[in-house]
C-alpha positions in Angstrom: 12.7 33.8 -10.5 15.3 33.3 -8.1 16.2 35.3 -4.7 19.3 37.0 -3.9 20.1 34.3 -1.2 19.5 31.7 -4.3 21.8 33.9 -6.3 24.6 34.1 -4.0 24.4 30.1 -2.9 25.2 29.2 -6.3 27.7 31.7 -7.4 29.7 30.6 -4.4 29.4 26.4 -5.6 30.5 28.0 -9.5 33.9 29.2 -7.2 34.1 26.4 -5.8 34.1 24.2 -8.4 36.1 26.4 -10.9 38.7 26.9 -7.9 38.9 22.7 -7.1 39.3 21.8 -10.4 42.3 24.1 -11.3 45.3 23.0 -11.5 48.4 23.5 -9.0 51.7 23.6 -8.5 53.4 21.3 -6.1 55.9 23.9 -3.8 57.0 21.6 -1.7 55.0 21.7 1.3 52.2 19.5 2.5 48.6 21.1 2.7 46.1 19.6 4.6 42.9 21.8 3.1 39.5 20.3 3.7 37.0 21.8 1.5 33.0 21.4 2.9 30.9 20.8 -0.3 27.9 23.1 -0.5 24.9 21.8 -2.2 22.0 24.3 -3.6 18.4 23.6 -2.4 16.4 22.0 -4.9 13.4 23.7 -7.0 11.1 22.0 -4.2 12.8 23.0 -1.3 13.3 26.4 -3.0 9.5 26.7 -3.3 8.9 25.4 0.1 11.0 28.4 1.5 9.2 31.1 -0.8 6.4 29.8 0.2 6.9 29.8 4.0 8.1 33.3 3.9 5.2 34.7 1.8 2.9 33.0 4.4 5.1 35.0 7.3 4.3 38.0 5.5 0.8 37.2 5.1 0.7 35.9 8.8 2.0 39.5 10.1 -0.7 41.5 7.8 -3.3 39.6 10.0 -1.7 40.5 12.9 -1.8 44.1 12.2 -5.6 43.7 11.1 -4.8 44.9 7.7 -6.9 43.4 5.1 -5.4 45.5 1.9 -2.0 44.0 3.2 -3.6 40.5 3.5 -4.6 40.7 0.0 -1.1 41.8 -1.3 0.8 39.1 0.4 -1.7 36.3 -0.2 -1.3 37.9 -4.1 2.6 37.7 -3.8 2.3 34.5 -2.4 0.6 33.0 -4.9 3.1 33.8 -7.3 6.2 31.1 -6.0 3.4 28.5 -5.6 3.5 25.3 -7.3 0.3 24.6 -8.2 0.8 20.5 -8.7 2.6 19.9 -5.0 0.5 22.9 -3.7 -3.1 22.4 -4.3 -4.7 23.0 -1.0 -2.8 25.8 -0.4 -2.9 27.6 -3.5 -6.5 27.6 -3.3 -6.4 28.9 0.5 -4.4 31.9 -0.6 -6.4 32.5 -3.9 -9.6 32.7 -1.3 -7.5 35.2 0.4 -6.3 36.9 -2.0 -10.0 37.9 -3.6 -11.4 38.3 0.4 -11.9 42.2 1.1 -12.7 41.9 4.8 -10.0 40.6 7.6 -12.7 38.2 9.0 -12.8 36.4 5.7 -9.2 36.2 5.7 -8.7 35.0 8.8 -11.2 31.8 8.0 -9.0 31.2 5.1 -5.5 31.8 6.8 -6.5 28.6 9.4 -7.2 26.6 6.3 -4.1 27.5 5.0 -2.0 27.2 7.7 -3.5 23.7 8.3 -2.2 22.6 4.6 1.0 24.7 5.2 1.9 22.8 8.2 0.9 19.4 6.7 3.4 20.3 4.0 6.3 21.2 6.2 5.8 18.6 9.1 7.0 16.1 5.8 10.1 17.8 4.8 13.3 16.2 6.9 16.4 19.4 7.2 17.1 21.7 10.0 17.9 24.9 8.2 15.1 26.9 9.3 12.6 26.5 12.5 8.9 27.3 12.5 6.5 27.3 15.2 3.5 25.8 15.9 1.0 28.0 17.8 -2.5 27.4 19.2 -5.5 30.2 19.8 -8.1 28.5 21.8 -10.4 30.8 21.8 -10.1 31.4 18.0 -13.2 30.8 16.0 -15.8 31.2 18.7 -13.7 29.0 21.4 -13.0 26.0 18.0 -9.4 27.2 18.4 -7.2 27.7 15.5 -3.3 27.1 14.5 -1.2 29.1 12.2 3.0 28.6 11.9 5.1 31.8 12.9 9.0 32.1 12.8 9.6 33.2 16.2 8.0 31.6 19.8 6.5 35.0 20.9 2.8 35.0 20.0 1.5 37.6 17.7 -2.4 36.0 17.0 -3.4 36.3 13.3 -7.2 35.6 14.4 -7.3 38.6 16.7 -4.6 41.3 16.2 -4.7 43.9 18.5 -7.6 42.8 20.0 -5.7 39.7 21.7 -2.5 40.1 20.6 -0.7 37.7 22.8 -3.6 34.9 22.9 -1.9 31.7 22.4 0.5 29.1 23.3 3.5 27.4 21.2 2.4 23.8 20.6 5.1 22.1 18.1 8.4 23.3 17.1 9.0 21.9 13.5 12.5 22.4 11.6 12.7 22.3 7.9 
């Protein structure tokens, strides 16, 4: 199943190539064209970005305190995972997935985030940027991570309750 963005990248290499390899016709005047090759993510990075945007989704549901929307997500999520590279985190998200109470979820989002960042911190690009950010008083005071596209905090372990509780620790690129 691939995503529009997926789609698009490699219609654009097929005109690319088709449109390099035709031949022309010499008119007599000098071109000086340089052409910037394009290369389409692999099937793992692919999965590593369906992956980190289901977790965003998921991430957000927590933030809004909304454990039907937890399940979805951790549901959808579990769709684009790949099960042999993804073991850890396919079970956090299962456990989420079958949770019916945000408090449940929540335990299971900092085990998955914990995987999910363990993943990514291996991956060398600089396409996208995640960041790392820290709740201390998650968890009765243990304190808890989770990853999050943007540097303003929205808490996953709290919601509305303490919204804006926590710091940005790491900023990872992808």
């Amino acid at each position: 199943m691939f995503s529009n963005n997926t789609k698009l990248l490699c219609l654009a290499c097929l005109i690319t190539f088709f449109a390099c390899n035709s031949p022309t016709q010499e008119t007599g005047t000098a071109s000086n064209t340089n052409v910037a090759a394009v290369e389409a993510p692999s099937s793992e990075e692919q999965s590593l970005t369906d992956v980190v945007d289901g977790y965003l989704l998921l991430k957000d549901a927590l933030v809004a305190s909304n454990a039907q929307e937890a399940q979805a997500k951790a549901t959808s999520m579990l769709e684009v995972i790949d099960a042999t590279n993804m073991m850890e985190i396919q079970q956090s998200a299962k456990h989420i997935a079958a949770a019916l109470d945000i408090d449940t979820q929540r335990a299971y989002f900092d085990s998955l985030s914990v995987h999910l960042y363990d993943f990514v911190e291996t991956r060398n690009g600089k396409e996208r940027t995640l960041y790392k950010q820290y709740c201390p008083m998650a968890f009765s005071n243990r304190g808890a991570y989770w990853l999050s596209s943007a540097k303003e905090i929205r808490n996953p372990y709290f919601g509305d309750e303490m919204l804006q509780c926590g710091k940005v620790e790491e900023t990872l690129t992808y």
